[in-house]
N, C-alpha and C positions, 0 to 999 in steps of 0.2 A: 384598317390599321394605317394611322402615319405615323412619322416619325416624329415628335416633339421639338427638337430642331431643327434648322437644313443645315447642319454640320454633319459632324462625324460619327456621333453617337448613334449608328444605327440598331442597337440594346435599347435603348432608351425611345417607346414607341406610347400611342394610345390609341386603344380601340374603342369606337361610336359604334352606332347601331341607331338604323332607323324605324320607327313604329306607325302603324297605319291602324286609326283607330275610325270605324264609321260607325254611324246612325242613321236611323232609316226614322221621317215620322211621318205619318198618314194624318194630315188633318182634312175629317170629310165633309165639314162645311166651315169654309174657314170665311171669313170676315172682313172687310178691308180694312180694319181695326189691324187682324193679325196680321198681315199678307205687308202692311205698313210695318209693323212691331218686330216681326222678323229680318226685312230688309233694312234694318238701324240698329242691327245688334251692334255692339261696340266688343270684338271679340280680339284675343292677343295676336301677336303674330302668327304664325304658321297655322291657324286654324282658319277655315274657310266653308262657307255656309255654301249649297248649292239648293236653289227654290225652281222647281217645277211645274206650272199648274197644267193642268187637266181640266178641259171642258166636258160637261155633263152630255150625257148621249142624248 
């Protein structure tokens, strides 16, 4: 909660809220096709891709 102005009006407020939305995706043989295609997403602000890879045993 802030206050809407830095004056006197402290009646006068608005409350944000922040949200955490994830996804999880397993891709099991991926490609360098994909592994290119996802590191060049053109995604808006506040979202943010995190890539992994795992080597086969």
């Amino acid at each position: 909660t802030v206050n809407r102005s830095p004056h006197v009006d402290k009646k006068s407020r608005e409350q944000f809220e922040m949200r955490t939305h994830k996804r999880l995706l397993d891709i099991l043989s991926p490609t360098q096709e994909t592994v290119d295609a996802l590191m060049k997403l053109d995604l808006p602000a506040g979202v943010d891709v995190e890539i992994k890879a795992f080597g086969k045993k």
